[in-house]
Kinemage of the C-alpha trace (Angstrom):
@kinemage 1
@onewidth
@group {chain A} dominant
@subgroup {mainchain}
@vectorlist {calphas} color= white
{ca unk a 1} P 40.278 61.389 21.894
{ca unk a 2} L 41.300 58.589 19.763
{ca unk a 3} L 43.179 55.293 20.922
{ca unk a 4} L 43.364 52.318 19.068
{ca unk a 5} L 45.791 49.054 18.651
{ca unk a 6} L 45.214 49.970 22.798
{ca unk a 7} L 43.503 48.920 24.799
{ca unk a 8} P 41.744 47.269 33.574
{ca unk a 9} L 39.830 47.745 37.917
{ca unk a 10} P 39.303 45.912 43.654
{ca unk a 11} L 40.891 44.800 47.208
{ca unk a 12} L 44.484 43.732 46.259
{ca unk a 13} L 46.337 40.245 47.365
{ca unk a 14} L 50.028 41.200 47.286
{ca unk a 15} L 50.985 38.061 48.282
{ca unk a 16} L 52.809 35.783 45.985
{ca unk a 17} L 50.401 33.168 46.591
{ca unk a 18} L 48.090 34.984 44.651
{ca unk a 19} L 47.415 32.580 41.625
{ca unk a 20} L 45.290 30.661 39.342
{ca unk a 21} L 41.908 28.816 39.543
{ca unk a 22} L 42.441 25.508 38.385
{ca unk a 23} L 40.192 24.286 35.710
{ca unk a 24} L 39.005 20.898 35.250
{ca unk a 25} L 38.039 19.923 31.948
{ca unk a 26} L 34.451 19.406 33.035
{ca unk a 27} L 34.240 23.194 33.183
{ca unk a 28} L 35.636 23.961 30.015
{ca unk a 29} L 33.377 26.223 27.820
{ca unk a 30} L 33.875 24.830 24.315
{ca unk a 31} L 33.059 23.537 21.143
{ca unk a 32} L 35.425 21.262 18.988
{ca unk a 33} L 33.744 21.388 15.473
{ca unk a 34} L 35.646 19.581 12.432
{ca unk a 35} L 38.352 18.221 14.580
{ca unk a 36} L 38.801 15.260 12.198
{ca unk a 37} L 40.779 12.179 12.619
{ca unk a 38} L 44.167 14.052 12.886
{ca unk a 39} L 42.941 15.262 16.249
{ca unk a 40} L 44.599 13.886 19.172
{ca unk a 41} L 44.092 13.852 23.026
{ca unk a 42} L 45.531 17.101 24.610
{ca unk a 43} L 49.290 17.527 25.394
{ca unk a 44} L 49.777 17.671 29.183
{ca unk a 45} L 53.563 17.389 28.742
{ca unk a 46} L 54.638 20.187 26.597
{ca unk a 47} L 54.124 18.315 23.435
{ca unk a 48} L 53.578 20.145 20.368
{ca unk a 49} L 49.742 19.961 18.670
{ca unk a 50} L 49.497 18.551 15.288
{ca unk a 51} L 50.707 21.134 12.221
{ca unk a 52} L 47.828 21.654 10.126
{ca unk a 53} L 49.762 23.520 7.911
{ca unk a 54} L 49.911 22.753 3.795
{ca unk a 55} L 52.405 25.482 2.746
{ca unk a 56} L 55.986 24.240 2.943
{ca unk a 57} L 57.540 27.800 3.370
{ca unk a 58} L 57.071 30.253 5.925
{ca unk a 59} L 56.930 30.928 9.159
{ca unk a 60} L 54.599 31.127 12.432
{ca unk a 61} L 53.224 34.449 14.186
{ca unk a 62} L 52.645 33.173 17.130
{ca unk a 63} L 51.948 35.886 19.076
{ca unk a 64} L 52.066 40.347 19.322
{ca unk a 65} L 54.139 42.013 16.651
{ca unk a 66} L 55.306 38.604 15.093
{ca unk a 67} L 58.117 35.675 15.721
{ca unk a 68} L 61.278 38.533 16.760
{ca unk a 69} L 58.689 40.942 18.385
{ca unk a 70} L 59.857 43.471 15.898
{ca unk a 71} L 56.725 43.408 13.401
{ca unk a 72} L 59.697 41.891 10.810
{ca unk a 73} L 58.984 38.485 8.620
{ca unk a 74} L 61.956 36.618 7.430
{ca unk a 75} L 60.018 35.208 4.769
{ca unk a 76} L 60.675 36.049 0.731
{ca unk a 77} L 59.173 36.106 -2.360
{ca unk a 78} L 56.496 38.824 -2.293
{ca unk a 79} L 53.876 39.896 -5.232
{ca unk a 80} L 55.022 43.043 -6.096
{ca unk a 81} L 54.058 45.201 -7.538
{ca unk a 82} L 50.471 43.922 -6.717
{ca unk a 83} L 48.050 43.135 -9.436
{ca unk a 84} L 45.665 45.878 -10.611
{ca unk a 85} L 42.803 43.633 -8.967
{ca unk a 86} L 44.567 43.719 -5.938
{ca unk a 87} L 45.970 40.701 -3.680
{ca unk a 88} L 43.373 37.045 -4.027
{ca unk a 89} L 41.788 36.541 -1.346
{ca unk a 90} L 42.143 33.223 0.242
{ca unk a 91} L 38.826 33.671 3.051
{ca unk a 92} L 37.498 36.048 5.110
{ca unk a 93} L 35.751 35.762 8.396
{ca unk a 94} L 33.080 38.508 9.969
{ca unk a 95} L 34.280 40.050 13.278
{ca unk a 96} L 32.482 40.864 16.260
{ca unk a 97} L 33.629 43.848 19.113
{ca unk a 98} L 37.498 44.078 19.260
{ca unk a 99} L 40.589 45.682 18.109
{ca unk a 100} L 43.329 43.436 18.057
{ca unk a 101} L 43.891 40.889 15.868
{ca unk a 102} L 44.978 37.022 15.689
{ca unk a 103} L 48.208 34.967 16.130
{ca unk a 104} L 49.113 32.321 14.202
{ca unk a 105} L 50.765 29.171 15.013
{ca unk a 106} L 50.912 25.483 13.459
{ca unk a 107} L 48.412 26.202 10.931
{ca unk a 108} L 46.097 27.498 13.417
{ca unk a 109} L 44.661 31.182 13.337
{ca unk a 110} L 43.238 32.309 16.941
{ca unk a 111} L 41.167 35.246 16.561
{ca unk a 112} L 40.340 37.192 20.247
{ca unk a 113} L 36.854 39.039 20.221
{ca unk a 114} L 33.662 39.643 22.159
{ca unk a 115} L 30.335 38.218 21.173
{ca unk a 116} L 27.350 39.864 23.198
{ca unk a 117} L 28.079 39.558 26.675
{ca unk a 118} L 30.559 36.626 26.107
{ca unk a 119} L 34.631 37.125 25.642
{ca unk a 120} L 35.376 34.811 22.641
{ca unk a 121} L 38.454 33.044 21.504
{ca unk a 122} L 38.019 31.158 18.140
{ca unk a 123} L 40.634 28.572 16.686
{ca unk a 124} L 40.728 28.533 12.841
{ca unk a 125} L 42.609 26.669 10.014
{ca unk a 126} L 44.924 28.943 9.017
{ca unk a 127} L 44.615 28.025 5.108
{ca unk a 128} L 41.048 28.086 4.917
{ca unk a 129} L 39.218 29.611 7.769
{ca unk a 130} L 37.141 26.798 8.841
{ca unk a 131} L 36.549 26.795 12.629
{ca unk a 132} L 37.939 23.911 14.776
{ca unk a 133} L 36.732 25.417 18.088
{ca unk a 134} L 35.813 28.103 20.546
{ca unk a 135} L 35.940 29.331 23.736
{ca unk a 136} L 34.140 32.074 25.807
{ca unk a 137} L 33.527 33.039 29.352
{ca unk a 138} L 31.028 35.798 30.249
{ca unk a 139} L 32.380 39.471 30.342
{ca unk a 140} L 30.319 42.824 31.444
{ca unk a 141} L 33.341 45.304 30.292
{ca unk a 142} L 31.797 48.638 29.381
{ca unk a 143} L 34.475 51.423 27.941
{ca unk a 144} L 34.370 54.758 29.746
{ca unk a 145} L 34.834 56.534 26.177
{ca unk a 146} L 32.346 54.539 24.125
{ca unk a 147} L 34.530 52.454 22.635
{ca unk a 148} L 33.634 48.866 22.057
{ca unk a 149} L 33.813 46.373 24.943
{ca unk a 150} L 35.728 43.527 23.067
{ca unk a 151} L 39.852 42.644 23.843
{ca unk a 152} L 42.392 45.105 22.830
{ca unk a 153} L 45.126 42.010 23.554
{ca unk a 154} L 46.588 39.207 20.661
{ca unk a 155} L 46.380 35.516 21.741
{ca unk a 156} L 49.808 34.225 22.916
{ca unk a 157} L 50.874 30.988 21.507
{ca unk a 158} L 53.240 28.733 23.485
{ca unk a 159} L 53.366 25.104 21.952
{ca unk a 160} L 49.852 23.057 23.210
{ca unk a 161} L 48.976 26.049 25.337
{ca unk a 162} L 47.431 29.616 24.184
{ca unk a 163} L 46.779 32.645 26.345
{ca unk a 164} L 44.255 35.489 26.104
{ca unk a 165} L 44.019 38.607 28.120
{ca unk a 166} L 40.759 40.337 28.086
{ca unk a 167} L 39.833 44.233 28.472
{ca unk a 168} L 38.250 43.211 31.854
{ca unk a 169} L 41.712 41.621 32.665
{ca unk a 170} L 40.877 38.381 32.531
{ca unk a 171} L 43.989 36.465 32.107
{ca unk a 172} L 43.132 32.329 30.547
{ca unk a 173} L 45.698 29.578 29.476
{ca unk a 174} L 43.816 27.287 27.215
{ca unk a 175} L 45.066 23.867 25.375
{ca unk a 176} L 45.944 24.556 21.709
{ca unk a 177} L 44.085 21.633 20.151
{ca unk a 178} L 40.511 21.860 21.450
{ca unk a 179} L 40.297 24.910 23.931
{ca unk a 180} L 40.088 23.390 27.119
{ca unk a 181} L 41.168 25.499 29.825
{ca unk a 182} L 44.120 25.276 31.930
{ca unk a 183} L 43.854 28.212 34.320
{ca unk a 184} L 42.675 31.533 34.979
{ca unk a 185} L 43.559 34.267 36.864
{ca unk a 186} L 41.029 37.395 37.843
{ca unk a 187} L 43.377 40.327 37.465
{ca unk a 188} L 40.688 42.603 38.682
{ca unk a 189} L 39.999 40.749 41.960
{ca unk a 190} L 43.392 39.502 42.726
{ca unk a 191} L 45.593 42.637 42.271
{ca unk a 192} L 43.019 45.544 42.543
{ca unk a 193} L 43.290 46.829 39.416
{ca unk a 194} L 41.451 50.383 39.036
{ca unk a 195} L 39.775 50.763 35.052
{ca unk a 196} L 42.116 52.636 33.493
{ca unk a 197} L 41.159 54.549 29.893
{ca unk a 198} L 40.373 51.833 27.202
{ca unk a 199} L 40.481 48.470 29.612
{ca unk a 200} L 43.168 46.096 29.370
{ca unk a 201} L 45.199 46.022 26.150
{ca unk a 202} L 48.721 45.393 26.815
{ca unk a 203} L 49.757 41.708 25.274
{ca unk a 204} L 51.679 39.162 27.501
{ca unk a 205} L 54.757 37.901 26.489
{ca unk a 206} L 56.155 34.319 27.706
{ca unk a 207} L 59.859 33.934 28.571
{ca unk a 208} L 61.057 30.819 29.281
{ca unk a 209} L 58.408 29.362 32.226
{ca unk a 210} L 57.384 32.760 32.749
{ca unk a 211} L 54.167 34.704 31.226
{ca unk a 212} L 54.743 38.242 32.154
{ca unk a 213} L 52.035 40.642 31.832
{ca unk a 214} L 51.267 44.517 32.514
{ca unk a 215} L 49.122 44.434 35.376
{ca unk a 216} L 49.114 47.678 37.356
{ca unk a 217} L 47.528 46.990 40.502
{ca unk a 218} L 45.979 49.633 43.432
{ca unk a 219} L 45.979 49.149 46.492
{ca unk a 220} L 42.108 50.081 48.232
{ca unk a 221} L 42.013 53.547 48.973
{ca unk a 222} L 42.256 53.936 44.972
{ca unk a 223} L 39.335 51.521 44.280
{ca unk a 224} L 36.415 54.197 44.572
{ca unk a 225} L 38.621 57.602 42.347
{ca unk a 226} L 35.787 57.876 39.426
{ca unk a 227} L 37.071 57.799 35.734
{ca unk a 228} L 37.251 61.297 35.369
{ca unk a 229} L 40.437 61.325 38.048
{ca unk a 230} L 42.709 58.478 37.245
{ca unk a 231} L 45.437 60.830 38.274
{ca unk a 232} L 44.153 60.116 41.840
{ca unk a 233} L 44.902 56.009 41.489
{ca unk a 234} L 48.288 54.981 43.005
{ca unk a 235} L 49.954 51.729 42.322
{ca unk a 236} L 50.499 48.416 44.633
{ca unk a 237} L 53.704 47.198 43.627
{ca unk a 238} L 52.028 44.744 40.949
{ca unk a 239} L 52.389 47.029 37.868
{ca unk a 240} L 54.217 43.553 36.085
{ca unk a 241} L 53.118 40.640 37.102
{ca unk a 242} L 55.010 37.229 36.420
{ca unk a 243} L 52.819 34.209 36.178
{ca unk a 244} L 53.985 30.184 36.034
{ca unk a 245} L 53.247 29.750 32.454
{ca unk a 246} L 52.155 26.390 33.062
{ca unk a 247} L 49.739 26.933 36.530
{ca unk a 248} L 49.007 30.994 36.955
{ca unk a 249} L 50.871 30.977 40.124
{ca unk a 250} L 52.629 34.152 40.941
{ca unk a 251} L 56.228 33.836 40.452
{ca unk a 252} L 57.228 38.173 41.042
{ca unk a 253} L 55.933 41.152 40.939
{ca unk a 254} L 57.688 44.703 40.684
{ca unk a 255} L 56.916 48.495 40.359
{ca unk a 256} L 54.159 50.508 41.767
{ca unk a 257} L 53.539 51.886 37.729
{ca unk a 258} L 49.692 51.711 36.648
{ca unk a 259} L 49.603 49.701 32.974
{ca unk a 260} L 50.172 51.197 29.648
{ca unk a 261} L 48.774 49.480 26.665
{ca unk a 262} L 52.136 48.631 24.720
{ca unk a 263} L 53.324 44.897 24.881
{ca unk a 264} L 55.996 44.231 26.689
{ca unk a 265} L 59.330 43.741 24.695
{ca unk a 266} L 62.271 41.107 25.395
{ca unk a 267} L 65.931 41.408 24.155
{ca unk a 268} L 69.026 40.171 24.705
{ca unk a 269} L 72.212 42.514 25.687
{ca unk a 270} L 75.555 41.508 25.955
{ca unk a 271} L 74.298 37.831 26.912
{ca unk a 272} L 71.760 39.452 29.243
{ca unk a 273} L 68.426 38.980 29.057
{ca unk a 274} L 66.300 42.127 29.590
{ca unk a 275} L 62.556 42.977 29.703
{ca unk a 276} L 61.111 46.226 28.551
{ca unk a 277} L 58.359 47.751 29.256
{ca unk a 278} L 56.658 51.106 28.881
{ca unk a 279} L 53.877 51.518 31.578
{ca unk a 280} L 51.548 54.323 32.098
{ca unk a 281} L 54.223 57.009 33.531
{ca unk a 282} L 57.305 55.782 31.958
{ca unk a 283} L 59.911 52.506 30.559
{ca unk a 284} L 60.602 50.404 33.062
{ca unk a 285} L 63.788 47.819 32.255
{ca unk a 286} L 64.318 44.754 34.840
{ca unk a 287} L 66.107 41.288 34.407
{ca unk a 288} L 62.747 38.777 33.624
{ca unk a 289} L 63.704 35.687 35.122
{ca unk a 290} L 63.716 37.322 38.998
{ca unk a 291} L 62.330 40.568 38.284
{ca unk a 292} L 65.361 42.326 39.079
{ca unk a 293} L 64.433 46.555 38.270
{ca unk a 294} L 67.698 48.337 36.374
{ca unk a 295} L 65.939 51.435 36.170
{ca unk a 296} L 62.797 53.275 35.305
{ca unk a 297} L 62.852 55.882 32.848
{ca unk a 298} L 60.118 58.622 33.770
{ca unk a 299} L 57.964 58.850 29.601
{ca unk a 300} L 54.621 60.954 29.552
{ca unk a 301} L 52.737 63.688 28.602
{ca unk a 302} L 51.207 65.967 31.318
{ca unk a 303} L 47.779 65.924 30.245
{ca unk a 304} L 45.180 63.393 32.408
{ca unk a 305} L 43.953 61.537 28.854
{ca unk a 306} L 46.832 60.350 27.707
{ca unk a 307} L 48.318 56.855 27.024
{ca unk a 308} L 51.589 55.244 26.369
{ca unk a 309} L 50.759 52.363 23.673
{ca unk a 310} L 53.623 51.676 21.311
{ca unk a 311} L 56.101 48.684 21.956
{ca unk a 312} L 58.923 49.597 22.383
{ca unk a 313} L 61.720 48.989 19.955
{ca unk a 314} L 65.152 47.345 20.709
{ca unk a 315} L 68.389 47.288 18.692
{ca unk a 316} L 71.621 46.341 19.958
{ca unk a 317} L 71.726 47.370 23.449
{ca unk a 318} L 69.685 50.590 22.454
{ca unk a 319} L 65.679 51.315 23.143
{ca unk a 320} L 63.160 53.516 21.402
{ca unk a 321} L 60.106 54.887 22.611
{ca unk a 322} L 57.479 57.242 21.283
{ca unk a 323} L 53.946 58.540 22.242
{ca unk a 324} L 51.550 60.953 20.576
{ca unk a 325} L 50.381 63.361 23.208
{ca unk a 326} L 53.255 65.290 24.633
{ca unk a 327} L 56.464 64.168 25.000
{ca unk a 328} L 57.610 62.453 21.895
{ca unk a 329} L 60.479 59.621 21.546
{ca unk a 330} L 63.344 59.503 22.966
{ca unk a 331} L 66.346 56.556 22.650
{ca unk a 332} L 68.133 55.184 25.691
{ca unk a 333} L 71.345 53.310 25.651
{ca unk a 334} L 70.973 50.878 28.536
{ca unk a 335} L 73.509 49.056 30.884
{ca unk a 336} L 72.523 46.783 33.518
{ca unk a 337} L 71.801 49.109 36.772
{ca unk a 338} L 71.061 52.369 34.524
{ca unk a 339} L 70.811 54.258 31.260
{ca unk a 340} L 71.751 56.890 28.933
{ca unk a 341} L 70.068 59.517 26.555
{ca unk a 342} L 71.556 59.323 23.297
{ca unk a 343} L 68.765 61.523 22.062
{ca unk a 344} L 65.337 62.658 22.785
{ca unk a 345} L 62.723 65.161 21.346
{ca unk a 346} L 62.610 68.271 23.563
{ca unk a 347} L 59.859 69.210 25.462
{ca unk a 348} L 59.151 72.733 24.146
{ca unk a 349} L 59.099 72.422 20.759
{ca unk a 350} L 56.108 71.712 18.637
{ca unk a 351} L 57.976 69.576 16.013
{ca unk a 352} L 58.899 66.065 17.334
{ca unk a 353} L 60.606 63.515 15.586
{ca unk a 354} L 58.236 60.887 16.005
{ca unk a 355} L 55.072 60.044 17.696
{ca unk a 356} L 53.788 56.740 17.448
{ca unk a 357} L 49.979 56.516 18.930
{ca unk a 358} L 48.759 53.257 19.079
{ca unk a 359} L 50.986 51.682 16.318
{ca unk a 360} L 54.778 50.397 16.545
{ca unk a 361} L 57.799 52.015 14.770
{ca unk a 362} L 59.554 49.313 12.900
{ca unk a 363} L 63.579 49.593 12.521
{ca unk a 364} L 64.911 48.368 9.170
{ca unk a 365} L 68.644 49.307 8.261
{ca unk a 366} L 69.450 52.365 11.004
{ca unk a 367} L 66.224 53.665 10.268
{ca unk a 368} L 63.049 53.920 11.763
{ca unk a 369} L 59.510 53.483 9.841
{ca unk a 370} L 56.154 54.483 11.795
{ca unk a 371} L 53.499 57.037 11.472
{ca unk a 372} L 53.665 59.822 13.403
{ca unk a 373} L 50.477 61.485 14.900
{ca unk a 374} L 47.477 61.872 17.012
{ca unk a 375} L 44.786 61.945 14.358
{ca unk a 376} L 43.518 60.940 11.466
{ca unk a 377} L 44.159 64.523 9.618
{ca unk a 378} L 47.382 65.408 10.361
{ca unk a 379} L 49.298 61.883 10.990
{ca unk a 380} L 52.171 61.260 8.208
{ca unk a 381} L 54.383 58.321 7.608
{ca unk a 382} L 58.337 59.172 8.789
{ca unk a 383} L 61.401 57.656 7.866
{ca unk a 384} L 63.366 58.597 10.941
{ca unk a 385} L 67.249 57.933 11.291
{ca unk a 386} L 67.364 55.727 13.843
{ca unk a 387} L 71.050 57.216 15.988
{ca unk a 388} L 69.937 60.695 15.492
{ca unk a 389} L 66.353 61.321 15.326
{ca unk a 390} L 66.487 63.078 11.886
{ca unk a 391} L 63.001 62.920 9.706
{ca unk a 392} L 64.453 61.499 6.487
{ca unk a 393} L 61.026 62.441 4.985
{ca unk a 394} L 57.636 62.237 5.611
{ca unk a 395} L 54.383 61.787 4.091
{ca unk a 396} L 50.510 63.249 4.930
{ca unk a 397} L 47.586 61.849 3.851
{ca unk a 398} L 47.238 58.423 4.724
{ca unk a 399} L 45.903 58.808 7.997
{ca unk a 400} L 46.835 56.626 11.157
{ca unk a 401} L 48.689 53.867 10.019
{ca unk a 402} L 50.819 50.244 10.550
{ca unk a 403} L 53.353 48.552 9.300
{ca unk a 404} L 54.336 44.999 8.529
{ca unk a 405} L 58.148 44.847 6.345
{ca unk a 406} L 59.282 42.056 4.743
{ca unk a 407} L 61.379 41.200 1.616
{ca unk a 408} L 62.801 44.687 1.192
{ca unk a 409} L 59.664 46.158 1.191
{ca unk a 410} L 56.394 47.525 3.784
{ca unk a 411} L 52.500 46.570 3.801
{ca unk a 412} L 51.019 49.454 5.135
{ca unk a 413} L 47.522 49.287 6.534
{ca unk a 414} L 46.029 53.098 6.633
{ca unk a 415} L 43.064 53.577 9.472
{ca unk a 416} L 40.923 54.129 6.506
{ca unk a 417} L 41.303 50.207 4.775
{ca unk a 418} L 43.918 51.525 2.359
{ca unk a 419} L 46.518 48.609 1.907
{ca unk a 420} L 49.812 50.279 0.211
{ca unk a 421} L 53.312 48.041 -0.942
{ca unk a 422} L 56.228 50.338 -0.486
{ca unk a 423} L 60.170 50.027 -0.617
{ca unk a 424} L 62.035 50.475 2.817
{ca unk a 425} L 63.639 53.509 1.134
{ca unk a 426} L 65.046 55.967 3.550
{ca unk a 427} L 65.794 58.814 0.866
{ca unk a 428} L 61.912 58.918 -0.332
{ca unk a 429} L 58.863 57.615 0.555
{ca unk a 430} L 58.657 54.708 -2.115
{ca unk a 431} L 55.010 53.257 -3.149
{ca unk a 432} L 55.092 50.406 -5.381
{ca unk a 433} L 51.339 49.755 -5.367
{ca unk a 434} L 48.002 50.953 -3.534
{ca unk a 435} L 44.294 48.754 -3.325
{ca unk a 436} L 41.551 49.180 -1.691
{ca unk a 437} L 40.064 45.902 -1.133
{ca unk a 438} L 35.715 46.046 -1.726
{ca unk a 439} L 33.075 43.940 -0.530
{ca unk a 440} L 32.080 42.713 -4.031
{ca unk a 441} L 29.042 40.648 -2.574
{ca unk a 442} L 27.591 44.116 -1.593
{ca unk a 443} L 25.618 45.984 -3.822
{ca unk a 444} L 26.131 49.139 -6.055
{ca unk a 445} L 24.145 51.948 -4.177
{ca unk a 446} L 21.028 53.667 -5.518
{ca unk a 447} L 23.510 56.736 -6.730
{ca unk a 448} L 25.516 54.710 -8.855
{ca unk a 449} L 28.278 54.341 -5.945
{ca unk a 450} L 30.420 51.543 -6.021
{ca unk a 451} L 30.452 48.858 -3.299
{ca unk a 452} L 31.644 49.199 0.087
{ca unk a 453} L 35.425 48.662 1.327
{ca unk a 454} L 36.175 45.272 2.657
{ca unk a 455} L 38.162 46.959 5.676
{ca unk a 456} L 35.853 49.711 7.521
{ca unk a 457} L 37.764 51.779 9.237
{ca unk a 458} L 38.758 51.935 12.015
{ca unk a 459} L 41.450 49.337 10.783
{ca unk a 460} L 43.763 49.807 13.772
{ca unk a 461} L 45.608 46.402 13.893
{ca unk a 462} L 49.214 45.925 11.856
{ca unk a 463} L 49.015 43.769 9.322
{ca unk a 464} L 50.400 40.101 10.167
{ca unk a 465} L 52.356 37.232 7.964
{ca unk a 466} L 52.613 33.820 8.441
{ca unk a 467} L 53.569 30.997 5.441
{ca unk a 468} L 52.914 33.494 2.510
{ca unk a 469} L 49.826 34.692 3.785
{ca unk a 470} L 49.037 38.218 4.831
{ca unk a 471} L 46.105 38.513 7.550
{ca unk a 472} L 44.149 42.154 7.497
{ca unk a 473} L 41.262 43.292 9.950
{ca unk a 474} L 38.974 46.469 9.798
{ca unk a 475} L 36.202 47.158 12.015
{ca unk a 476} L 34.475 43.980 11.434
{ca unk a 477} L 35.914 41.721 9.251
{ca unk a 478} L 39.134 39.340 8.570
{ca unk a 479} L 40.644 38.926 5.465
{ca unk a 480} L 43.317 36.430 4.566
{ca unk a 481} L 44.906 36.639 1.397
{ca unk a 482} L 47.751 35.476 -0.691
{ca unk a 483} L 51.372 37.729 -0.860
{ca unk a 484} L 53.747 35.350 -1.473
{ca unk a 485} L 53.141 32.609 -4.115
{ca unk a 486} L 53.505 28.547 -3.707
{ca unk a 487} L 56.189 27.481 -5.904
């Protein structure tokens, strides 16, 4: 089986004084390189790091699926249709083991992977791709499916403090403007957490003093069940976990669900705040400042080797979710204290309306945009009306894919490298342009073959946006380039 954008483990401490190792700056494990003179002692008081960015318009990704959580930019002014040479290319950066890729905040780019046997967080210039430092602690992760070892998770950006969350489940607050570390917290250690498929992969999200993260503790009688029974593992009452944002202490922790690999998603509801998230055997909804549980929403298919990885999607006080091996997507229309089905794919049939694998269905107008699918040959990009379920239309052929919209339109990153530009249409599917970026320093093959694409699959990661420029991973490499001119 196939898992992507996805993405972990022994004696449990239940108590909320399970917390963070404090980190003294002696300990840190960094490198500043080309600070400059703008750099500046480190914020201990919430201050915000120096903006290092150029470009006037635009605005910040600071963290999973964008500013609103939604995969959405505000910003305007998009190339399109694209030039026949394709989108300039501002840098590019070689990757090492992962899947996810960066955040952007302040004119910083923080790109999450894993270098040998080290877990490594690099800070970049956002503009130009020239390192200002990096940060790694040692990590032994080994997948059960052969997949490689590095993080699954996006760095969270919170003013002068960024957060990674590694496929071992290492969970670090470092400071924005040199790496130094704040705190850590073993996940594995503190909350027994049994290896589930693909590691850790589900991003944090902050809200308000709060980092809350999927966790999915065990308590120990599940510690020894090999991989090959996951089934077997039962959960602790620390599938969330909400952690001080500012010291790793323990503020709550609810639900005996094991983790999924979707991000958690916040909304607000009628002047309620709400947290969603969609664990390993269903949604779970709960109030995030206390942890307060409204309901939980039972969401899986039947089969041992399956996953639930796509965020899900909010609108009004409505909530989508979709996965790829069984079930489908259904939409709930939630109240505090419970729920209702307003639809829901049925069980029996073959045909669903939608099922997202590892990527996240974007709404745009009462319509929903996502590819639907399990693998590379028969997934197909829907258009799926968003209070009934209808497929609008749908097209084959592009294999697994994500999307990014903004100004009217959709960047579309296909498994394969394939960027396509297309109009949020919901009567057709709508493509304005299609490049395939090449390595052009590579050379022409003995056969007369031309040179290599610049994104090798598998290009799991959606597309991100920040200040006119569009950031694109494949298997190993990082490409920034230019989609919305400087005026």
């Amino acid at each position: 089986m196939r898992v992507g954008t996805l993405l972990t483990l022994i004696a449990s401490c239940l108590a909320s004084g399970c917390g963070a190792d404090p980190l003294p700056e002696a300990t840190a494990q960094t490198a500043a390189k080309g600070a400059g003179p703008t750099a500046t002692p480190a914020n201990s008081d919430g201050r915000s790091p120096p903006n290092l960015w150029t470009r006037d318009k635009g605005v910040d990704w600071p963290h999973f699926l964008g500013l609103t959580r939604d995969s959405k930019s505000p910003e305007t002014g998009i190339i399109a249709p694209w030039p026949e040479e394709g989108l300039k290319i501002v840098w590019q950066r070689r990757l090492h083991e992962s899947y996810g890729i960066g955040s952007v905040a302040r004119g910083r780019f923080f790109q999450f992977d894993r270098v040998g046997d080290k877990a490594n967080l690099v800070a970049l210039n956002a503009e130009t791709g020239k390192e200002l430092w990096e940060f790694s602690y040692p990590t032994d992760y080994s997948d059960f499916y052969g997949y490689n070892g590095g993080p699954r998770c996006s760095p969270v950006i919170d003013d002068d403090r960024v957060y990674i969350y590694g496929a071992a489940g290492m969970l670090h607050c470092l400071r924005v403007e040199d790496g130094k570390p704040v705190w850590k917290v073993d996940t594995v250690k503190n909350f027994g957490v049994v290896q589930n498929f693909f590691g850790v992969g589900s991003t944090p999200v902050i809200e308000g003093d709060l980092l809350i993260a999927m966790v999915g503790g065990s308590p120990a009688e599940s510690q020894d069940v090999g991989p090959g029974f996951f089934d077997r593992v039962v959960g602790n009452g620390t599938g969330v976990v909400a952690f001080d944002k500012f010291t790793g202490e323990v503020k709550y922790q609810i639900t005996d669900e094991l983790a999924g690999y979707a991000a958690p998603q916040l909304a607000t509801i009628d002047g309620r705040r709400w947290c969603f998230v969609f664990a390993r055997g269903g949604l779970i909804a709960f109030e995030p400042a206390e942890g307060a549980v409204d309901f939980h929403f039972p969401w899986r298919a039947k089969i041992l080797e399956s996953v639930n990885a796509s965020t899900p999607v909010v609108v009004g006080d409505e909530v989508f979710i979709s996965e790829t091996y069984g079930p489908g997507s259904s939409l709930l229309k939630v109240r505090p204290g419970g729920y209702d089905i307003v639809w829901q794919d049925h069980q029996r049939r073959r045909e669903k309306a939608m099922q997202t694998h590892w990527n996240t269905a974007v709404h745009h107008d009462g319509y929903l945009y996502g590819s639907s699918g399990r693998h590379e040959y028969n997934a197909e990009l829907r258009c799926v009306e968003w209070k009934t379920g209808k497929v609008m239309w749908s097209e084959p052929g592009l294999t697994r894919a994500s999307l990014l919209y903004v100004d009217g339109h959709f960047i579309c990153l296909s498994e394969d490298g394939v960027l396509r530009l297309l109009r949020a249409n919901p009567k057709k599917y709508d493509l304005v342009s299609e490049w395939t970026p090449v390595d052009k320093t590579a050379k022409t093959g003995a056969f007369g073959f031309g040179p290599p694409r610049l994104l090798k699959p598998p290009a799991w990661a959606a597309p991100i946006l920040s200040h006119g420029l569009l950031y694109v991973r494949g298997d190993d490499r990082l490409v920034c380039m230019k989609l919305i001119p400087e005026k």
